[in-house]
TIVO-2410 file (N, C-alpha, C; in nm, 3 decimals):
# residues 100
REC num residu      c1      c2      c3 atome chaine
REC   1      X   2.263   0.349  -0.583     N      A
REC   1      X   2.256   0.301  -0.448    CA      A
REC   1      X   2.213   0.416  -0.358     C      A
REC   2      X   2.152   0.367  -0.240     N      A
REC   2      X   2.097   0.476  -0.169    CA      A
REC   2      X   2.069   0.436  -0.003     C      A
REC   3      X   2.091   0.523   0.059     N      A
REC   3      X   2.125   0.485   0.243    CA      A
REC   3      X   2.021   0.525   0.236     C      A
REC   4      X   1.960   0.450   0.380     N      A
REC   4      X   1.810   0.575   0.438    CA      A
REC   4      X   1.865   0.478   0.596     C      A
REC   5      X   1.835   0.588   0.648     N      A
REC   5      X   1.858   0.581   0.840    CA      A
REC   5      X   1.733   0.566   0.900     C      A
REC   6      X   1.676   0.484   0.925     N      A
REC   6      X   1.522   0.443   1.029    CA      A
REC   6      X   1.548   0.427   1.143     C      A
REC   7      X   1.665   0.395   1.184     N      A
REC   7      X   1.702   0.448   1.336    CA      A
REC   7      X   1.595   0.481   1.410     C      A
REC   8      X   1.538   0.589   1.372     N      A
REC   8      X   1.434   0.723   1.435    CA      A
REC   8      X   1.330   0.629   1.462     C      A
REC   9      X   1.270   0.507   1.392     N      A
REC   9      X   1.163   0.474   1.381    CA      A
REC   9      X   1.123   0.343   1.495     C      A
REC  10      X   1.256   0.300   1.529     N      A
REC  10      X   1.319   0.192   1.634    CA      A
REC  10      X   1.207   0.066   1.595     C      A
REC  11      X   1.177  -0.044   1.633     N      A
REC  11      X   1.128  -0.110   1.615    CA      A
REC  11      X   1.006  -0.131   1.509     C      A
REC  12      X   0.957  -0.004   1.456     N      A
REC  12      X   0.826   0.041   1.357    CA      A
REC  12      X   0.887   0.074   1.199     C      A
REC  13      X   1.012  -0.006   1.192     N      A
REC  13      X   1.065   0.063   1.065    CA      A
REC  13      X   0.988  -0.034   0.904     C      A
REC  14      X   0.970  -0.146   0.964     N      A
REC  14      X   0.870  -0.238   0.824    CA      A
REC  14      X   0.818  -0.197   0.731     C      A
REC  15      X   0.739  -0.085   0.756     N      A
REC  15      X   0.612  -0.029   0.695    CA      A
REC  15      X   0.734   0.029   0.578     C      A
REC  16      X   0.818   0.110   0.664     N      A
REC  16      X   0.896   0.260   0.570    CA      A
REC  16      X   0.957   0.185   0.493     C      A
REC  17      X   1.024   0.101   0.515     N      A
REC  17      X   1.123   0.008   0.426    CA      A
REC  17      X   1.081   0.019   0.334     C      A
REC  18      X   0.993  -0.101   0.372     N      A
REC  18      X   0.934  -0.111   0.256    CA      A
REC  18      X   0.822   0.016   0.123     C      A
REC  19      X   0.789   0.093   0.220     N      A
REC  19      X   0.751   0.214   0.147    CA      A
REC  19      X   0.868   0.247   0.009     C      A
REC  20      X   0.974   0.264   0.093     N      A
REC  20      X   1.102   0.346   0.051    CA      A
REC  20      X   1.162   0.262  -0.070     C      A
REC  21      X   1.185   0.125  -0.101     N      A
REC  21      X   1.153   0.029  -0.151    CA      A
REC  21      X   1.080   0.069  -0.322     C      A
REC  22      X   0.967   0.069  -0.259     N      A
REC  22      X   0.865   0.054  -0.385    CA      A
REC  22      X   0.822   0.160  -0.411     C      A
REC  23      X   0.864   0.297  -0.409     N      A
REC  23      X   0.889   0.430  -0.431    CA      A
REC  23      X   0.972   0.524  -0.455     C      A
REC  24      X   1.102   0.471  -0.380     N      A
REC  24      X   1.220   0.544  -0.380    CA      A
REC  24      X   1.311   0.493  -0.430     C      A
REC  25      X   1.328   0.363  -0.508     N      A
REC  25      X   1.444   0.247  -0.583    CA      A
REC  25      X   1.370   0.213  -0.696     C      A
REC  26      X   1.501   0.241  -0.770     N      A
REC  26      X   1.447   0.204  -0.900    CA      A
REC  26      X   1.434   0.049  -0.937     C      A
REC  27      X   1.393  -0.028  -1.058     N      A
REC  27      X   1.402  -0.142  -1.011    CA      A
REC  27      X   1.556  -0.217  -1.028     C      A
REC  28      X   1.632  -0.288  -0.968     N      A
REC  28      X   1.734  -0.326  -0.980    CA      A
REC  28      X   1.886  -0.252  -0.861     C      A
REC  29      X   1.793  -0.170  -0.836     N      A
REC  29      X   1.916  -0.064  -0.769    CA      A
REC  29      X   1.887  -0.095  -0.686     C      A
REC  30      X   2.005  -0.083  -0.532     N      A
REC  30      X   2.043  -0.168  -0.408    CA      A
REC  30      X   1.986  -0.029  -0.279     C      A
REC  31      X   1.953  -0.028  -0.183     N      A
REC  31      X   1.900   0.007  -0.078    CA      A
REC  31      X   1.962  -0.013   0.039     C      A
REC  32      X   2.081   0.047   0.090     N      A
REC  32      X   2.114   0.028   0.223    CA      A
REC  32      X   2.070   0.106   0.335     C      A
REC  33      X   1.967  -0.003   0.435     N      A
REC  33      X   1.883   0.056   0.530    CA      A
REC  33      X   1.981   0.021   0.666     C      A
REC  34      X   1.899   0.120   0.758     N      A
REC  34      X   2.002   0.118   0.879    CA      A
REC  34      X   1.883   0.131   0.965     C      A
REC  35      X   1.898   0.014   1.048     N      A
REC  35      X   1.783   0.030   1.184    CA      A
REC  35      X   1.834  -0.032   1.292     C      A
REC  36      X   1.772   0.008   1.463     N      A
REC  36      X   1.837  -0.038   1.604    CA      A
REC  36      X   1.775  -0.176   1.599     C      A
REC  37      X   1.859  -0.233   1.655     N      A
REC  37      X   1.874  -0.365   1.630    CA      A
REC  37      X   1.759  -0.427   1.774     C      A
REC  38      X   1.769  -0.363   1.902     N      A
REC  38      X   1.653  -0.367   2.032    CA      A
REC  38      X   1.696  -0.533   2.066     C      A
REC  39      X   1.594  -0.631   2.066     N      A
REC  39      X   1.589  -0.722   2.099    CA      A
REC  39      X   1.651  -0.844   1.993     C      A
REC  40      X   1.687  -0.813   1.857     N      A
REC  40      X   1.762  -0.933   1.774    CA      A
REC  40      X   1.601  -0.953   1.691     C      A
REC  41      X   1.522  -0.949   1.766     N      A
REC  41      X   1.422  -0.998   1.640    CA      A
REC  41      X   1.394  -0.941   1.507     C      A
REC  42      X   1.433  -0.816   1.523     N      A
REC  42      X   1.422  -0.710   1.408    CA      A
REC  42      X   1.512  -0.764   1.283     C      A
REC  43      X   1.568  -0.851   1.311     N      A
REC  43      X   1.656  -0.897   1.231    CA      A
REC  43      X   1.596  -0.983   1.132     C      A
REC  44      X   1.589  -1.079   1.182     N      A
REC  44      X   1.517  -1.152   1.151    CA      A
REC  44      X   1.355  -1.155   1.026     C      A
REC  45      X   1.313  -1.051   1.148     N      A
REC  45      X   1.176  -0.981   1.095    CA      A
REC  45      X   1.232  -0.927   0.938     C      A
REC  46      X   1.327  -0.840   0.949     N      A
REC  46      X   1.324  -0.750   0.846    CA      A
REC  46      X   1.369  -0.868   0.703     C      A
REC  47      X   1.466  -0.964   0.742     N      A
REC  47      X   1.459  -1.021   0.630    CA      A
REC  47      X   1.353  -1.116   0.583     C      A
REC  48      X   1.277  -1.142   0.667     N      A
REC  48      X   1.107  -1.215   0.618    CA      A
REC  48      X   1.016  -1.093   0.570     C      A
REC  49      X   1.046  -0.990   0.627     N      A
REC  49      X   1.001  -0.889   0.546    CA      A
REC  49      X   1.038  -0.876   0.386     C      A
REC  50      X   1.170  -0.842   0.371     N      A
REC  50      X   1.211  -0.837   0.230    CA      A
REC  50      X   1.184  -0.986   0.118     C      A
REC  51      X   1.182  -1.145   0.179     N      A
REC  51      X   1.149  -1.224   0.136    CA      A
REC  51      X   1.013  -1.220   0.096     C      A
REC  52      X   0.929  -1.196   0.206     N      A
REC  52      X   0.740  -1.147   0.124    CA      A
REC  52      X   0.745  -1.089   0.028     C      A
REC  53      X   0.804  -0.992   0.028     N      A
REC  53      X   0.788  -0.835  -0.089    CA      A
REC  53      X   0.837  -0.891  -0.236     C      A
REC  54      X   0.938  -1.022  -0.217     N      A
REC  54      X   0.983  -1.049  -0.340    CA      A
REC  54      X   1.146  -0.990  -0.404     C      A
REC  55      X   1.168  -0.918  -0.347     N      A
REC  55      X   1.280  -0.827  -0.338    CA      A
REC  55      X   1.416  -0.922  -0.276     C      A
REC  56      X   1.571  -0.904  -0.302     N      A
REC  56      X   1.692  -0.945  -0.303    CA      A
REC  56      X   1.751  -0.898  -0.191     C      A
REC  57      X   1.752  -1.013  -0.080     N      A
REC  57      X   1.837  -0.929   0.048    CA      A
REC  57      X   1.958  -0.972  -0.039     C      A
REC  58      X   2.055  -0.865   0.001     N      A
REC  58      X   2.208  -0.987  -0.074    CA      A
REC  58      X   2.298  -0.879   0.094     C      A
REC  59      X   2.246  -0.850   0.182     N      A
REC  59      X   2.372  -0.889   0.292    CA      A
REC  59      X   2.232  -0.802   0.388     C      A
REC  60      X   2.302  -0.849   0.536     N      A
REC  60      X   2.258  -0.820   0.661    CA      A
REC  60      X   2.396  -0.816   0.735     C      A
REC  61      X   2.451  -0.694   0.849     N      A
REC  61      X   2.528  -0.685   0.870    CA      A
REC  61      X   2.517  -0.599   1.014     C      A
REC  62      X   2.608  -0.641   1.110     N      A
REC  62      X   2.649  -0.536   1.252    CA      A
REC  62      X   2.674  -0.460   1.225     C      A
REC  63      X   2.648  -0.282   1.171     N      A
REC  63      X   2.657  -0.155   1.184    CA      A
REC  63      X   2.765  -0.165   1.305     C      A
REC  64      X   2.705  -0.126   1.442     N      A
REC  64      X   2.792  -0.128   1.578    CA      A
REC  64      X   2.701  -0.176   1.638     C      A
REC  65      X   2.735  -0.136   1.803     N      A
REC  65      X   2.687  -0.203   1.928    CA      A
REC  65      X   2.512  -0.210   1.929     C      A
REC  66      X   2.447  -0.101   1.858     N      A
REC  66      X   2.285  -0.126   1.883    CA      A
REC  66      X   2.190  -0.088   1.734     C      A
REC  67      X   2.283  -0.077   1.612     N      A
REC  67      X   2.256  -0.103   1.483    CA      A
REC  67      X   2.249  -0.184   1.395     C      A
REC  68      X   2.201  -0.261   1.305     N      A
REC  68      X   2.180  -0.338   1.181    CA      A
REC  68      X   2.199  -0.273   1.052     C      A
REC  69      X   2.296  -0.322   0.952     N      A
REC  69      X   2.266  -0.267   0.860    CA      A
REC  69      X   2.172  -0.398   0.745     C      A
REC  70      X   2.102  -0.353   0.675     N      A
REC  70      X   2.066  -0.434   0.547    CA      A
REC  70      X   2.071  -0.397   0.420     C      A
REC  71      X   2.121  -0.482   0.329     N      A
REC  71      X   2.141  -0.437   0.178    CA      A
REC  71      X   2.051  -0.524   0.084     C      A
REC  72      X   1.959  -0.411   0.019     N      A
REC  72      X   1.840  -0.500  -0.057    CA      A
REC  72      X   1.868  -0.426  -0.182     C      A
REC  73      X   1.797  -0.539  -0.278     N      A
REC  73      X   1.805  -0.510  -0.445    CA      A
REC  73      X   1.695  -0.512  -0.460     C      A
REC  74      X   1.623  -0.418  -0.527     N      A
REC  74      X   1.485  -0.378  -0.588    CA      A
REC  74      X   1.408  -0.527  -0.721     C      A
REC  75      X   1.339  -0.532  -0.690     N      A
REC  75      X   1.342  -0.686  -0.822    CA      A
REC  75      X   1.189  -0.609  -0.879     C      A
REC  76      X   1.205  -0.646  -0.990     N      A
REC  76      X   1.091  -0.593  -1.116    CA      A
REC  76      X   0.953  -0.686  -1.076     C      A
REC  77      X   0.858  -0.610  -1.099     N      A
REC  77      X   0.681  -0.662  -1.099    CA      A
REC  77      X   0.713  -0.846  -1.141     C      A
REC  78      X   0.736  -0.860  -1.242     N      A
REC  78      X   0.715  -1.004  -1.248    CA      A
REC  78      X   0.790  -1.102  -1.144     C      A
REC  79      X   0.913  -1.066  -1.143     N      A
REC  79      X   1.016  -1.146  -1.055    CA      A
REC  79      X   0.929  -1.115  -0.945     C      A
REC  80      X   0.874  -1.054  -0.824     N      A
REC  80      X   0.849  -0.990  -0.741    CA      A
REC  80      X   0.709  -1.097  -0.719     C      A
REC  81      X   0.611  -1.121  -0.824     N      A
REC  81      X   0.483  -1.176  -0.868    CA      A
REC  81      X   0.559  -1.311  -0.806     C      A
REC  82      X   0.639  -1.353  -0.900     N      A
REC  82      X   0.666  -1.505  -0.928    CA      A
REC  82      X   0.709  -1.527  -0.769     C      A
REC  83      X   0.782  -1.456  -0.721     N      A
REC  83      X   0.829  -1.500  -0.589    CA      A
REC  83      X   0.734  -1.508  -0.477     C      A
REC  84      X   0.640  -1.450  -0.443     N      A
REC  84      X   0.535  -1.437  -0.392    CA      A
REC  84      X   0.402  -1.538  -0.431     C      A
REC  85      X   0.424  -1.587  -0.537     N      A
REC  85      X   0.319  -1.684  -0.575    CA      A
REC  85      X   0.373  -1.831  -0.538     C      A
REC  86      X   0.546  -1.847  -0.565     N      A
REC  86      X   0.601  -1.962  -0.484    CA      A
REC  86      X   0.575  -1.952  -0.326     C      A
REC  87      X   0.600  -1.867  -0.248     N      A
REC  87      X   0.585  -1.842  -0.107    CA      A
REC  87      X   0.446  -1.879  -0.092     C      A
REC  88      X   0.341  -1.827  -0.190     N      A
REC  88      X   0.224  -1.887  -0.119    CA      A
REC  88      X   0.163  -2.031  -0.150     C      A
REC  89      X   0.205  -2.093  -0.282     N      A
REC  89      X   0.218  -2.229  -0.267    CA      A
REC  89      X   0.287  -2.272  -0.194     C      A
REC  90      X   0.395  -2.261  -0.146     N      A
REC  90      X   0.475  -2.386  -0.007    CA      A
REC  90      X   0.411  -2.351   0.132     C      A
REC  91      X   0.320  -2.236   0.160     N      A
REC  91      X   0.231  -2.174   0.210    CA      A
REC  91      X   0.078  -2.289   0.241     C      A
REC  92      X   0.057  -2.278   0.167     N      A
REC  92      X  -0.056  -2.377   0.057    CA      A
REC  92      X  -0.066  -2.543   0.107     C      A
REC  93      X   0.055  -2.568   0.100     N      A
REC  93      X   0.120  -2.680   0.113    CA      A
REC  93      X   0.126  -2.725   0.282     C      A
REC  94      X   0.188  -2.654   0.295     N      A
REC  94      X   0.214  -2.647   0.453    CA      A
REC  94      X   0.083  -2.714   0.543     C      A
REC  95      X   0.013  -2.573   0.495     N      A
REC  95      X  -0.123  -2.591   0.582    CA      A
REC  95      X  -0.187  -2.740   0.521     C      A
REC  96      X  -0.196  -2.748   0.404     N      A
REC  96      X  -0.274  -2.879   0.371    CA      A
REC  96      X  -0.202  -2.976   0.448     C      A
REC  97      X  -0.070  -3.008   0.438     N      A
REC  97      X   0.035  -3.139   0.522    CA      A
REC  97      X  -0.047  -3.117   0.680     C      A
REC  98      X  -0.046  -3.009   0.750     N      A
REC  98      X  -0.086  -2.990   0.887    CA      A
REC  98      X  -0.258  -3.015   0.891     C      A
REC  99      X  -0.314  -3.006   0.825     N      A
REC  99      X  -0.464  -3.076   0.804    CA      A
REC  99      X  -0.503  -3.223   0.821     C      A
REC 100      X  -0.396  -3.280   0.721     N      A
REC 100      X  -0.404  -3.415   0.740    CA      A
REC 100      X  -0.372  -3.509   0.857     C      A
***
């Protein structure tokens, strides 16, 4: 397991996460990130973030008054594939239903 503080990065932390993620975690091992929370959307954001990537939020949590914490699990190339190929079929889907 491993903390990383993005704090510093305030609203621009997406990119690193996820950098940190798919460089710095092995696969299966958990990631507790810490970023300012600003307007509530970051919240949000960050776990549609980790849902794209394919990767295991398993908690989101109030740090304190202007922090977030998040706890992600690293998921292996295939799991990661497969999840991302469902997202873009219901993706797929979507848009075709809104066509018609």
């Amino acid at each position: 397991m491993k903390r990383y503080d993005l704090r510093h990065l305030k609203d621009e932390f997406y990119d690193r996460m996820v950098e940190l993620i798919d460089t710095d975690l092995k696969v299966a091992e958990v990631g507790i990130f810490l970023f300012e929370v600003g307007d509530f959307s970051s919240i949000q954001k960050s776990a549609d973030v980790i849902k794209e990537q394919g990767h295991d939020l398993m908690n989101s949590l109030k740090f304190n008054e202007v922090d977030w914490t998040i706890v992600v699990k690293k998921a292996d190339e295939a799991t990661k594939e497969a999840r991302q190929n469902i997202a873009l079929r219901k993706s797929s889907q979507t848009d075709e239903e809104k066509a018609k």
